[in-house]
C-alpha positions in Angstrom: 163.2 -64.0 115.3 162.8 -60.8 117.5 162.7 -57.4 116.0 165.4 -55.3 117.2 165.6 -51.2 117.8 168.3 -48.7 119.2 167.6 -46.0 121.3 170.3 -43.3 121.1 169.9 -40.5 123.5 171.8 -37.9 121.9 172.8 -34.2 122.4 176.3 -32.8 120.5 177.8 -36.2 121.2 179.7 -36.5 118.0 183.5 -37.5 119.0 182.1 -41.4 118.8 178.5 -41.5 117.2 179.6 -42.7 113.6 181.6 -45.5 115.3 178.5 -46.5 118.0 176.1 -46.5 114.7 178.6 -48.8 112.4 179.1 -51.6 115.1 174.6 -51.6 115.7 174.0 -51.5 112.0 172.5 -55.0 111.6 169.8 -54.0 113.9 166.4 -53.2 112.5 166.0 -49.8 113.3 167.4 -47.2 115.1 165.7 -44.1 117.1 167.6 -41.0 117.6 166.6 -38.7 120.2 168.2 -35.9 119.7 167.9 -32.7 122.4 168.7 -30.6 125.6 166.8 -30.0 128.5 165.1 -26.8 129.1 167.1 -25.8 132.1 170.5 -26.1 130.1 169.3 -23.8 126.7 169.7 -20.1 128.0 173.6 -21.5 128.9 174.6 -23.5 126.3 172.8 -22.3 123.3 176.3 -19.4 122.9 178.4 -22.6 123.3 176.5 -24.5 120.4 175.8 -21.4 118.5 172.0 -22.2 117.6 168.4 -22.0 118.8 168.3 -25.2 120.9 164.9 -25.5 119.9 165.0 -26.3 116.7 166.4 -29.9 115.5 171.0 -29.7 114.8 171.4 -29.5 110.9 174.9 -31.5 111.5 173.0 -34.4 113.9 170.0 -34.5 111.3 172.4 -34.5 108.0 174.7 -37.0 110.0 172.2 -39.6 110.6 170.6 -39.2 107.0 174.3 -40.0 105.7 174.8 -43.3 108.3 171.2 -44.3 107.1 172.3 -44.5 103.4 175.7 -45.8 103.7 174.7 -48.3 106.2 171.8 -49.7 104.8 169.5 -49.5 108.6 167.0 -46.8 109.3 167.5 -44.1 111.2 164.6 -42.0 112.6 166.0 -38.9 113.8 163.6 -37.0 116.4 164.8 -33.9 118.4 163.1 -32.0 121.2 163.5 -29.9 123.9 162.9 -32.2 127.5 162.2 -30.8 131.2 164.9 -33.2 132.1 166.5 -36.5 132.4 163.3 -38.7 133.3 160.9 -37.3 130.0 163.7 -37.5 127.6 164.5 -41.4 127.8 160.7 -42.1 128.3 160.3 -40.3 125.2 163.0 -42.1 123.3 161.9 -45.6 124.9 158.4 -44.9 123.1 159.7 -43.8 119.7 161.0 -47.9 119.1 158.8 -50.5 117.9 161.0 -53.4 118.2 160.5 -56.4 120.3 164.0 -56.0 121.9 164.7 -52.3 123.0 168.2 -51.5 123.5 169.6 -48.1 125.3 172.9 -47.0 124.2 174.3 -44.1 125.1 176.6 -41.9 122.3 179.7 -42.9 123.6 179.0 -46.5 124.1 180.6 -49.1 121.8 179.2 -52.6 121.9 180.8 -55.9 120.7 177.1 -57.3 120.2 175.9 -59.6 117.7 172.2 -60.8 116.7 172.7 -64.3 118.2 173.4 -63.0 121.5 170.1 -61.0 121.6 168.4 -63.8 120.1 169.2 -65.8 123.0 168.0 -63.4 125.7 164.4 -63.3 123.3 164.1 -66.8 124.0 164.9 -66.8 127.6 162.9 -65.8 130.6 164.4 -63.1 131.3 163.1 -59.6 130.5 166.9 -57.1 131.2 169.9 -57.6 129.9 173.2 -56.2 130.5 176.4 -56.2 128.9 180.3 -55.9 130.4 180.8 -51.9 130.6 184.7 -50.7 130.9 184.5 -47.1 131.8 187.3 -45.4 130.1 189.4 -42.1 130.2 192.4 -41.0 128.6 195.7 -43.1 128.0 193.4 -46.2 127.8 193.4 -46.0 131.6 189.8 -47.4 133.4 188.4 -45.2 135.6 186.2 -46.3 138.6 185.1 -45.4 142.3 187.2 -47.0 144.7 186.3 -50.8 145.4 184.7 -50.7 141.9 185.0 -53.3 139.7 187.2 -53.0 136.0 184.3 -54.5 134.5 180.9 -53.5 135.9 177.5 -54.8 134.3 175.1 -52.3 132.5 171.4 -52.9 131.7 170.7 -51.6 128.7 168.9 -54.6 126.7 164.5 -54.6 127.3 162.2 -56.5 126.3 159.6 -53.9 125.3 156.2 -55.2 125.9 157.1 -56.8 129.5 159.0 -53.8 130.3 157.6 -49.9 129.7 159.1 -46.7 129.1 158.6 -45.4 132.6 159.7 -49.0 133.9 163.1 -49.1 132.2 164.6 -46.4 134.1 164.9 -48.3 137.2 167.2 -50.2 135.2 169.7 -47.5 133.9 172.7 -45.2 134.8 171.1 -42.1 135.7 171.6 -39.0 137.4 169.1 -37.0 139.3 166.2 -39.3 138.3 164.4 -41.6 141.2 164.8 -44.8 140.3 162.7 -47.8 141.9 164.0 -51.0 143.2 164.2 -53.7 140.7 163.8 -57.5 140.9 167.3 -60.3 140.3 165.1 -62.4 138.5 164.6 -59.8 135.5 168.0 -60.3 134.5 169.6 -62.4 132.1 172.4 -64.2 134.5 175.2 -63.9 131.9 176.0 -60.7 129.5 175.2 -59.9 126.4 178.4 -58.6 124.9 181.3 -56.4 126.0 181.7 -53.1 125.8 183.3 -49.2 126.0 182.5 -46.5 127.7 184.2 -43.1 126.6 182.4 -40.8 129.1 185.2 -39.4 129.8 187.1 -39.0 126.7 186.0 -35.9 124.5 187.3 -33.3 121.9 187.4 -29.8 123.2 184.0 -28.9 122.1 182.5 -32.5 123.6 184.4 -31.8 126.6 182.5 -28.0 126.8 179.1 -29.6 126.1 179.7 -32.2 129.2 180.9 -29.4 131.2 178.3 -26.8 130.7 175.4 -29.7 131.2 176.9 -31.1 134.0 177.1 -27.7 135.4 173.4 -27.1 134.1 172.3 -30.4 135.8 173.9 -30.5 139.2 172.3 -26.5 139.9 169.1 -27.5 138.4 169.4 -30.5 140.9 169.5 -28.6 143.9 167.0 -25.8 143.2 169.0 -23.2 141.9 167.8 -21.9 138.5 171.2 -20.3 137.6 174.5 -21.1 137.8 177.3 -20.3 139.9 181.0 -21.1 139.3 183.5 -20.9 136.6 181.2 -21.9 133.9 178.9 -19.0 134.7 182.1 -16.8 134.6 183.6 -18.2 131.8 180.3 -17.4 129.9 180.1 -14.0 131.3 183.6 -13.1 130.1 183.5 -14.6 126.2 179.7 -13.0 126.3 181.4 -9.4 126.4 183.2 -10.2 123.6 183.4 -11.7 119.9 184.9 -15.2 121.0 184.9 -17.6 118.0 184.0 -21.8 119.0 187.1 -22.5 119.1 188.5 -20.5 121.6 185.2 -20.5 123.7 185.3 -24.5 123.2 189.2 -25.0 124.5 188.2 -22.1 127.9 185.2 -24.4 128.9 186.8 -27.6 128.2 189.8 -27.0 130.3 187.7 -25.7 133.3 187.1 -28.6 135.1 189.3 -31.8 135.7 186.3 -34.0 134.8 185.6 -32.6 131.2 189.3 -32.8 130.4 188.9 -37.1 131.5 190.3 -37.5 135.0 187.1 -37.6 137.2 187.2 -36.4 141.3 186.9 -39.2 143.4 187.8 -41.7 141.1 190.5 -44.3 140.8 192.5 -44.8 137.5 193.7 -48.4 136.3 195.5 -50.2 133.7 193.2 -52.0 131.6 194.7 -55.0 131.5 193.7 -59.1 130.4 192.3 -60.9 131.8 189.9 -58.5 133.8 189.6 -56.4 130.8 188.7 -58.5 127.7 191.5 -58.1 125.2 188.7 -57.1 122.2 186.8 -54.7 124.2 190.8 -52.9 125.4 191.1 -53.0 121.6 187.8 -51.2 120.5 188.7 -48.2 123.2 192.3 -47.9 122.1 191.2 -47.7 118.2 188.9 -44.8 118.9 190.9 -42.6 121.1 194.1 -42.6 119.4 193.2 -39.4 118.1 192.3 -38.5 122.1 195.2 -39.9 123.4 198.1 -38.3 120.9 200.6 -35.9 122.8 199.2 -37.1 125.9 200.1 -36.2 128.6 201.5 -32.8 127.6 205.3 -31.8 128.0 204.8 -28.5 126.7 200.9 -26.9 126.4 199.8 -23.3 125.1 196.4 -22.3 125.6 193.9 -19.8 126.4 192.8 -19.0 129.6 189.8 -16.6 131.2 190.7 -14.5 134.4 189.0 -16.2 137.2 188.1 -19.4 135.5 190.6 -22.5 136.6 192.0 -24.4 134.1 193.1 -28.0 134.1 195.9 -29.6 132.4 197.5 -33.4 132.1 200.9 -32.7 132.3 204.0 -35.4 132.3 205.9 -35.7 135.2 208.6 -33.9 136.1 211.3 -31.9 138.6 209.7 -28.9 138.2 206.9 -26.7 135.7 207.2 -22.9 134.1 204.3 -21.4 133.9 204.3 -18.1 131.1 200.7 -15.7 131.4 200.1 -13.0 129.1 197.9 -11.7 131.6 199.0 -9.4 135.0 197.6 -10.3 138.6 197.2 -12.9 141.0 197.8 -16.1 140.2 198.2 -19.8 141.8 199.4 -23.5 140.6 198.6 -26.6 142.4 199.8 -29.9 141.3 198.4 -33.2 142.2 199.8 -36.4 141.2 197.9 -38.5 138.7 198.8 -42.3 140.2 197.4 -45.3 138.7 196.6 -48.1 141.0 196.4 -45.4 144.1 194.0 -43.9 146.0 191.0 -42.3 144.8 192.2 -38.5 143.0 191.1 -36.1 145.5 190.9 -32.1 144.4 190.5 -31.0 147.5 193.6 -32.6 149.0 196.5 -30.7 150.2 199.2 -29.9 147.0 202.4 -28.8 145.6 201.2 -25.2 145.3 202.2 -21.7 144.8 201.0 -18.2 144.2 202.5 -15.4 143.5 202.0 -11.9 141.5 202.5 -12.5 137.8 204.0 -10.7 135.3 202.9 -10.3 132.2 205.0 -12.9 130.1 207.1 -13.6 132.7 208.5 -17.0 133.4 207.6 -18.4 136.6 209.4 -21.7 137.8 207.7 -24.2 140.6 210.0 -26.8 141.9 208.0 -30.1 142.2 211.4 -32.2 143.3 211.7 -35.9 142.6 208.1 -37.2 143.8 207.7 -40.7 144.2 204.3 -42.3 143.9 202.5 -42.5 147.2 200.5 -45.9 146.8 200.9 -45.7 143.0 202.7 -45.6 139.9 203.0 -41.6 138.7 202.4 -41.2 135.2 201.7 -37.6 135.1 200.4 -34.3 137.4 197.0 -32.8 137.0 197.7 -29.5 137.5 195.5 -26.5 137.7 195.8 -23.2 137.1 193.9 -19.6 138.0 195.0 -16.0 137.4 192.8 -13.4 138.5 192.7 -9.4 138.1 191.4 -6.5 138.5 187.6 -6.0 137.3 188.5 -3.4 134.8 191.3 -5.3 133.6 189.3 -8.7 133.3 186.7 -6.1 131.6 189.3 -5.1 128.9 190.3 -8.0 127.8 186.8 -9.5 127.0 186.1 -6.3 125.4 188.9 -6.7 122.9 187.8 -10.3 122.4 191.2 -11.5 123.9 191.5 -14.3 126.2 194.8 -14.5 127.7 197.4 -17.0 126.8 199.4 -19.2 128.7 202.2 -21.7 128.8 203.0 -24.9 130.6 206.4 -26.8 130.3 207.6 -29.8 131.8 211.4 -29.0 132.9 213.6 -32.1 133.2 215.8 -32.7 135.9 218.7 -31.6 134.6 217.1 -28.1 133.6 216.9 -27.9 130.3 213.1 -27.8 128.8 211.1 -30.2 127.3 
């Protein structure tokens, strides 16, 4: 009988971790590496609210708790990472087992022992199981001409594969990757399996953004950052900005943290393409996600300058309410499911105008019909920008302005 360990690469990613542990629990150990990379700590350490450097009192007092209840250990290790490429080495080289397994902290397998017992005894040294990538609504989100259901190496067998070796095997970002051989694989999957990347509370979906924003600089040679998470960060640093509010600003600045990725196509995940237990598992753990969604009527806070994204059901027409004088535009862009590819960039029911402080302002969106798709909602986004001493004064006062979003039926009455 093969040994079996867990690798959980880990930073912040608490929305699902407790559920990821539970369903992995029969394994014989399980490695936590827990940590950020250096390039991302002078940005997100006012978003966390700690010294990166030293190991999360939640994550460590988490995994102690799972360890007990659960009845598996759980080594907890934390460190600070020049990237991508040394932190899974690292974490590959913490586990002693025969079989290593990479799971991310959103990933929740339907795996059993038999099933890894079987790759043990075969030939093959990778295995993968059946990933469904999912966002909000239970929808599956995907490049176009990708399929619901894509494979995902994640299973090694440790002594014919290395630490440095196994990343030619995984998802990755930013890290060159060699090519790697069909005949490593096991021909049939290991088990099914979610993938919430893009499903996240407010604070998960700030972490994602501020690292993703962190990453994608650091990947092209730039040691700061530019954008609306740099001015974001600027603005709430001026002030005395609780987590909460600084949490709901960065997670509503960009249309991937809040779950609807550029570029990608959204899909129905439906039998029999999308096993009915795996559609099950998802569904289960984002209820919490998915409640309200999407939005008829949505208050919020906002930063002058910084965009903010919003799922909002579809309608005749939106009123928009700022607490905040200036300039100020709304585009809309269909969410379609079944369609083409969503597409930021692309041309959009849009309007500016000079707001008002708490003044209504009405766009008329008409009767749309879905163009190649079914319309189950608008992403729309939203910026307001003023005056530097303006933007100045509110920051000071540790106020970031409100806002308000409401669906308008038809007929004219609100939502």
């Amino acid at each position: 009988m093969a040994s079996v360990s867990v690798v959980i690469q880990f930073f912040e990613d608490f929305d699902f971790i407790e559920r990821v542990v539970e369903r992995l629990a029969w394994v014989d150990e399980i490695v936590v590496n827990d940590g950020p990379f250096q390039f991302t700590r002078e940005l997100l350490e006012p978003l966390v609210g700690r010294d990166l450097e030293q190991p999360s009192p939640r994550a460590a007092g988490l995994f102690a708790l799972l360890s007990r209840r659960l009845g598996v250990p759980i080594h907890y290790h934390h460190g600070v990472f020049a990237g991508e490429r040394e932190k899974r080495i690292h974490g590959y080289g913490l586990a002693k087992g025969d079989v290593v397994l990479s799971v991310d902290a959103d990933e929740l397998l339907l795996l059993e022992r038999d099933s890894v017992e079987h790759f043990w005894a075969s030939a093959a040294v990778v295995a993968s199981f059946d990933c469904v990538n999912f966002t909000y609504l239970n929808l599956v989100c995907g490049k176009a001409g990708s399929p619901l259901v894509a494979r995902k190496p994640f299973a090694f067998k440790r002594e014919a594969i290395t630490a440095e070796h196994h990343l030619n095997y995984l998802w990755l970002v930013g890290v060159e990757q060699a090519a790697v051989a069909s005949e490593d694989f096991l021909p049939e999957a290991l088990c099914g399996g979610a993938h919430l990347t893009t499903v996240r509370s407010a604070y998960g979906a700030s972490i994602k953004f501020g690292f993703y924003n962190c990453l994608y600089f650091h990947l092209h040679g730039e040691r700061g950052l530019e954008g609306s998470f740099q001015a974001a960060r600027q603005f709430l640093a001026q002030g005395n900005f609780d987590g909460a509010a600084q949490a709901e600003v960065y997670g509503r600045a960009m249309a991937d943290a809040i779950g609807f990725p550029n570029e990608q196509r959204f899909r129905r995940a439906e039998a029999p393409e999308v096993p009915e237990a795996i559609r099950h598992v998802a569904e289960e753990a984002c209820a919490a996600f998915n409640h309200s969604l999407p939005h008829r009527c949505l208050n919020g806070r906002l930063v002058p300058g910084v965009p903010l994204y919003a799922l909002m059901a579809a309608g005749s027409s939106l009123r928009v309410s700022l607490a905040i004088a200036g300039e100020a535009r709304l585009r809309v862009l269909p969410l379609l499911i079944d369609g083409p590819p969503l597409d930021l960039g692309q041309p959009a029911v849009e309007q500016r105008w000079a707001a008002e402080a708490l003044m209504p302002h009405d766009l008329q969106l008409g009767d749309r019909g879905a163009d190649g798709g079914e319309r189950i909602g608008d992403l729309v986004e939203l910026l307001v920008w003023s005056g530097e001493d303006a933007t100045a004064a509110w920051a000071g006062a540790s106020l970031a302005p409100s806002f308000s979003l409401q669906v308008v039926d038809p007929g004219g009455a609100g939502a």
